[in-house]
VOTORBA-472522 format. One record per residue (C-alpha): residue in three letters; x, y, z. Coordinates in steps of 0.2 Angstrom, whole numbers, plus 5000, padded with zeros to 4 digits. Each point is the difference from the previous one (the first is absolute). Example, Ala and Ser with C-alpha at 12.3 -4.5 7.8 and 13.67 -1.06 7.14 Angstrom:
2
  code     X     Y     Z
   ALA  5062  4978  5039
   SER  5006  5017  4997
***
This chain:
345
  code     X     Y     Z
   UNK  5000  5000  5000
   UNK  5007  5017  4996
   UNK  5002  5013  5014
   UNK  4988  5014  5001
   UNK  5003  5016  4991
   UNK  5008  5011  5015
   UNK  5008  5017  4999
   UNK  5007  5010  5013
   UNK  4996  5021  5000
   UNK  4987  5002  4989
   UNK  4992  5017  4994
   UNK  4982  4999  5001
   UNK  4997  5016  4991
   UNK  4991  4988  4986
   UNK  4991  4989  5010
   UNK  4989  5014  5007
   UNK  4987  5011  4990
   UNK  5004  5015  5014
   UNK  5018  4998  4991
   UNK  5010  5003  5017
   UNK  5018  4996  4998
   UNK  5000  4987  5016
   UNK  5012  4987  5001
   UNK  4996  4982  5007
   UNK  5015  4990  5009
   UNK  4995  4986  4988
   UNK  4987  4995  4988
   UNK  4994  4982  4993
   UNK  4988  4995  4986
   UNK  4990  4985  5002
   UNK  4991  4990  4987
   UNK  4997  4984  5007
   UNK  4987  5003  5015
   UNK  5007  4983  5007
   UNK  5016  5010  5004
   UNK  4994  5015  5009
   UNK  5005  4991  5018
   UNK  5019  4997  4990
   UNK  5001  5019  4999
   UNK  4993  5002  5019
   UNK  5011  4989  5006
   UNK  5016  5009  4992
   UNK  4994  5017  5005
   UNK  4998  4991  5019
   UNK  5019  4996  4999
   UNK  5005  5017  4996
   UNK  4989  5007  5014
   UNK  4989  5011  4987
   UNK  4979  5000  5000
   UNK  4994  5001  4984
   UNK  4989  5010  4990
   UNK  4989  4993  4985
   UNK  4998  5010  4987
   UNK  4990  5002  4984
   UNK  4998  5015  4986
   UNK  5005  5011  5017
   UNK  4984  5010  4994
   UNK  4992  5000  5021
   UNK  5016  5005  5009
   UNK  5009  5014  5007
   UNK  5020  4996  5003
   UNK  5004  5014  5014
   UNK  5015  4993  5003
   UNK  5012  4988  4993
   UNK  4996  4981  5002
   UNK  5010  4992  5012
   UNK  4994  4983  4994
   UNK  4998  4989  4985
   UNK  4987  5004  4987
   UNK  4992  4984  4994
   UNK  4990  5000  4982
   UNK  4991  4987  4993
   UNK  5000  5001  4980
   UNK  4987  4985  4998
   UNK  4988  5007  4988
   UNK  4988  4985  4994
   UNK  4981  5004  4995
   UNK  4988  4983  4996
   UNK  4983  4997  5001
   UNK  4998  4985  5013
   UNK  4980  4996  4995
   UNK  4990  5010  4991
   UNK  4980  4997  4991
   UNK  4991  5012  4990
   UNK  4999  5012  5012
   UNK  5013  4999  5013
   UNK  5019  4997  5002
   UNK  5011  4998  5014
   UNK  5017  5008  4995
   UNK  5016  4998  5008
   UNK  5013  5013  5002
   UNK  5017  4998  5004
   UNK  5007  5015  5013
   UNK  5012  5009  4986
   UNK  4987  5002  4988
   UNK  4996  5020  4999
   UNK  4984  5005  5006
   UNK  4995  5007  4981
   UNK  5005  4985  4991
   UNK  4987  4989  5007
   UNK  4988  5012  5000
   UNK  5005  5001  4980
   UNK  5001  4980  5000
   UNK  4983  4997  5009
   UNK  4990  5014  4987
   UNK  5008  4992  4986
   UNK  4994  4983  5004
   UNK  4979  5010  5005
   UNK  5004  4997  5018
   UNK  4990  5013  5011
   UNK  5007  5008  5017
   UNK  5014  5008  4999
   UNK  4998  5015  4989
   UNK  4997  5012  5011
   UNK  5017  4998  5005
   UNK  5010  5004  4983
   UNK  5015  5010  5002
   UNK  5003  4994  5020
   UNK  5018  5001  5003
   UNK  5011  4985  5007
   UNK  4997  4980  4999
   UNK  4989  4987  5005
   UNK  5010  4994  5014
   UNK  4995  5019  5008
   UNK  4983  5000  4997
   UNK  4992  4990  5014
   UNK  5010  5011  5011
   UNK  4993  5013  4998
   UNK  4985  4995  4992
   UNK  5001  5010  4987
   UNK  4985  5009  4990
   UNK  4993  5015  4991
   UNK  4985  5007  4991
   UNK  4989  4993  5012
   UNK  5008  4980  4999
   UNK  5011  4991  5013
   UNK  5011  4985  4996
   UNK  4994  4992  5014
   UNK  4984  4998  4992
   UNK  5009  4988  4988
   UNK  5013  4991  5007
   UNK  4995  4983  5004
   UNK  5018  4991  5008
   UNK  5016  5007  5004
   UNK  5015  4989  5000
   UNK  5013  5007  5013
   UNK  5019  4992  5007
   UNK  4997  5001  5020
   UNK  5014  5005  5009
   UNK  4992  4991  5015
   UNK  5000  4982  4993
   UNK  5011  5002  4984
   UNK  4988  4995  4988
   UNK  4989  5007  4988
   UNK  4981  5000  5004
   UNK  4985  5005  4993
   UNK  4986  5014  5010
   UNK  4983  5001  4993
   UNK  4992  5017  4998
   UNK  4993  5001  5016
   UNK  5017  4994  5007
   UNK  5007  5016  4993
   UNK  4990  5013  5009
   UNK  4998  5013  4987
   UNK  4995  5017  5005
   UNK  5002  5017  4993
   UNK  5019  5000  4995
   UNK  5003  4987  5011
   UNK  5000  4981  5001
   UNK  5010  4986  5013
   UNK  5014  5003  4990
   UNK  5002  5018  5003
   UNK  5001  4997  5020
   UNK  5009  4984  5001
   UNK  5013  5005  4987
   UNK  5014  4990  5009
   UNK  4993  4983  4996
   UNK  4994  5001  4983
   UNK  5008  5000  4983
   UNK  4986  5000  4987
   UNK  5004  4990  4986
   UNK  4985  4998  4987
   UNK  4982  5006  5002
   UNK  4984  4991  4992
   UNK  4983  5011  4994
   UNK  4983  4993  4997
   UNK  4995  5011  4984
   UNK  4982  5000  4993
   UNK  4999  5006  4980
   UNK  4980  5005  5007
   UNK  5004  5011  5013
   UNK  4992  5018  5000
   UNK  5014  5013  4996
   UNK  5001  5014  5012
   UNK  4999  5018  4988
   UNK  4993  5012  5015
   UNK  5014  5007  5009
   UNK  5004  5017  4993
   UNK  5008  5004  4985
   UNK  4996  4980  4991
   UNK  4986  5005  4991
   UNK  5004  5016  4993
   UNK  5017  4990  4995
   UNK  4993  4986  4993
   UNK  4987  5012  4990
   UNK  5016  5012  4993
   UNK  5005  4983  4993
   UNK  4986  4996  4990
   UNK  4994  4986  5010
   UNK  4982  4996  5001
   UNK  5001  4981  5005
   UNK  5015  4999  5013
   UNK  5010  4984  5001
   UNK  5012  5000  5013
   UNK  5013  5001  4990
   UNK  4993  5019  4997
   UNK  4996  5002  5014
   UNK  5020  4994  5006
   UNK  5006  5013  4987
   UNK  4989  5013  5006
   UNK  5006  5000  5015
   UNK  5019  4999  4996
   UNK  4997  5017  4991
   UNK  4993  5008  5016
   UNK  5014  4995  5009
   UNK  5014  5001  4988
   UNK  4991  5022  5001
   UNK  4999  5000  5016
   UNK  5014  4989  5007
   UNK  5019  5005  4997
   UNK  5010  4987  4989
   UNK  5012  4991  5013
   UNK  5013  4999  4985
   UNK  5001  5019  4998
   UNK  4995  5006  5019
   UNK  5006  4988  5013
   UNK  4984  4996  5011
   UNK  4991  4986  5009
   UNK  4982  5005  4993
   UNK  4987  5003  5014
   UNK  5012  5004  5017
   UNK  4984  5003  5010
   UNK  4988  4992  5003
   UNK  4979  5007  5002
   UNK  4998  4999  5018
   UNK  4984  4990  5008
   UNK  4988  5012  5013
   UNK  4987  4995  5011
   UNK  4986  5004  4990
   UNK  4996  5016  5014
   UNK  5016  5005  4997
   UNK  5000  5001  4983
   UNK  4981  5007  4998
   UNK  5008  5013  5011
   UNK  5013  5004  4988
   UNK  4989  5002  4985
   UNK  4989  5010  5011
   UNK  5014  5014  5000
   UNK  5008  4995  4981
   UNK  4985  4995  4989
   UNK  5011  4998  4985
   UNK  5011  4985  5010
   UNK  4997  4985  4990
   UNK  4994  4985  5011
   UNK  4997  4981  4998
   UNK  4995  4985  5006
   UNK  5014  4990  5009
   UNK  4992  4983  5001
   UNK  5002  4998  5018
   UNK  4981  5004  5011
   UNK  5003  5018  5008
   UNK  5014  5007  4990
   UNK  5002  5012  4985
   UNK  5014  5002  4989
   UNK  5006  5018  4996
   UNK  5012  5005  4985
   UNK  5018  5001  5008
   UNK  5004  5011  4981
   UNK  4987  5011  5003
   UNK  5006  5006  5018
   UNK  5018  5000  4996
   UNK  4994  5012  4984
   UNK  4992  5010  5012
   UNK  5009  5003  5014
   UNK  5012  5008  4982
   UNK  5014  4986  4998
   UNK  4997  4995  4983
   UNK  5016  5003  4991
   UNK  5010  5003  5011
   UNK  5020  4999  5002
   UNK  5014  5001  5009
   UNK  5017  4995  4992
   UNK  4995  4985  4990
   UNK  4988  4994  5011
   UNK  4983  5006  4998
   UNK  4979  4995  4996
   UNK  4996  4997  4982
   UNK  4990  5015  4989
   UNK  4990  4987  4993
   UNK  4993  4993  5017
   UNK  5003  5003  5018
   UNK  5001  4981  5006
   UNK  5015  4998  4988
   UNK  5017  5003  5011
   UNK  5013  5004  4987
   UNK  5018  4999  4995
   UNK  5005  5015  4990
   UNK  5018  4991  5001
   UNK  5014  4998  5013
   UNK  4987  5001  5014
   UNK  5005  4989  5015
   UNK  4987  4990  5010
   UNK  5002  5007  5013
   UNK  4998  5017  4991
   UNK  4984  4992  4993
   UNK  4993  4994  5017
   UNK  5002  5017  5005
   UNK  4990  5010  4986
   UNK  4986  4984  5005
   UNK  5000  5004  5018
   UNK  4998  5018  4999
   UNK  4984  4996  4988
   UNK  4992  4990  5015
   UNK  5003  5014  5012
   UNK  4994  5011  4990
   UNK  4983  4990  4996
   UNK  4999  4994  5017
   UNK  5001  5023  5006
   UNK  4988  5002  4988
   UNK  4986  4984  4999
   UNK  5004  4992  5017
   UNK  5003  4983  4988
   UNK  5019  4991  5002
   UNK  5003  4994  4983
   UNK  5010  4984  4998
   UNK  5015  4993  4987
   UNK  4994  4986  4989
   UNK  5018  4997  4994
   UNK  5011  4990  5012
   UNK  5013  5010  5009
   UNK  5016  4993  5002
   UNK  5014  5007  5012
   UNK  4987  5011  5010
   UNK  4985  5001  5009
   UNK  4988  5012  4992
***
């Protein structure tokens, strides 16, 4: 068996979309899911914890890492079972998040286009369960395959074993034990498309479509966000660094009591109301701005930018003075959906 791919003081300044110019003490790419303990047990002899990482589209690196960067480059589709209406597709955890969106449209699979254009792979979406335009991958996903630390082995968590929530899962709080390693989806060709959240349909009709597949309605929504959204390859970024905060539904009335214009939503849990965490930071007047390289994009005010050289902790910065500044003005404490690495927020 050949050894694993190791290097020693690697740049990570292309494995993150925020394009921070952090170093990691060591970094290891892993194909073979079966050999994910070999690379745990190597970064045990060295004394290093390990972090694993994907496209780097949800993290923050404040600081160097001190550790051993482990990437899995596994990046198998399939369809496991399928009938004339549904599929089960298999992912494996390298695949980029847009590909399989691409590879399940093309074959008239249902679900995932509401997602088009996410950022970062399918080995990060369970974390934080992803979603946009009014769809959650949780709603999807039917197994994930994950190597526990705990025993060593790889097991399989059924949906409800996963504990998805609104950016959140079992994954995202119990990241010391699981490396995922594929993800399966149950897909329905008959399932309703969801064209009402704002913006869709006026898209979909400046296209010319009457009749919306989902392949439109994927492409629609890639054009809203490709405007609105800056490119990661031209503006270093992490896409939506806050996310919309959840008030007790008193609370919130209270709020849009005072701002009427405040755009609110339902949250999907009984007694809470979600508020638009864009719409606040715009606002309280922090839309495009910048300081050094750091800043908030033009385009939108969840999007926490790189204008260049910008460190991470020059970019934590800029994202903390937005929450105070929110919180002074809404009494609403903003959180970071990214992962931040070398810091407490």
């Amino acid at each position: 068996m050949q050894p694993l791919p190791w290097a020693d003081d690697v740049s990570l300044a292309g494995r993150n979309t925020l394009r921070i110019a952090a170093r990691a003490a060591a970094m290891c790419d892993v194909r073979d899911p079966s050999r994910i303990g070999e690379a745990f047990d190597l970064a045990a002899m060295k004394g290093m914890e390990v972090l694993v990482l994907g496209e780097g589209s949800n993290v923050l690196f404040a600081a160097d890492y001190p550790g051993l960067v482990l990437c899995l480059t596994g990046d198998d589709c399939r369809i496991l079972e399928q009938d004339d209406s549904r599929a089960l597709i298999r992912a494996e955890a390298g695949m980029l998040w847009n590909e399989l969106v691409h590879w399940t449209l093309a074959r008239g699979w249902n679900g995932l286009e509401n997602m088009a254009l996410i950022p970062g792979t399918v080995g990060a979406c369970p974390i934080q369960n992803i979603g946009a335009y009014g769809a959650e991958v949780g709603e999807f996903i039917e197994t994930v395959e994950a190597f526990d630390r705990a025993s060593g082995r790889i097991k399989r968590l059924s949906n409800s074993e996963c504990a998805f929530g609104y950016r959140d899962s079992r994954f995202k709080h119990e990241r010391d034990q699981w490396v995922i390693t594929a993800v399966e989806f149950r897909l329905d060709k008959t399932r309703p498309l969801k064209m009402a959240y704002a913006g869709v349909p006026e898209e979909l009709v400046a296209m010319g479509i009457t009749e919306p597949k989902a392949l439109h309605l994927a492409e629609a929504i890639s054009r809203i966000r490709t405007r609105k959204l800056p490119n990661p390859a031209l503006v270093g970024n992490a896409g939506s660094f806050f996310k919309n905060p959840m008030l007790p539904d008193a609370e919130a009335n209270a709020l849009k009591a005072t701002y009427p214009e405040l755009p609110v939503f339902p949250s999907g849990v009984d007694g809470y109301k979600k508020l638009s965490a864009a719409w606040l930071i715009e606002k309280a007047g922090w839309k495009g701005y910048r300081e050094g390289d750091a800043g908030i994009a033009e385009q939108h005010a969840l999007v926490l930018v790189n204008h260049g050289k910008a460190s991470g902790a020059e970019l934590l910065a800029v994202a903390r003075k937005v929450v105070a500044a929110v919180q002074a003005q809404f009494g609403v404490v903003l959180e970071p959906e990214p992962r931040i690495l070398g810091a407490d927020f």
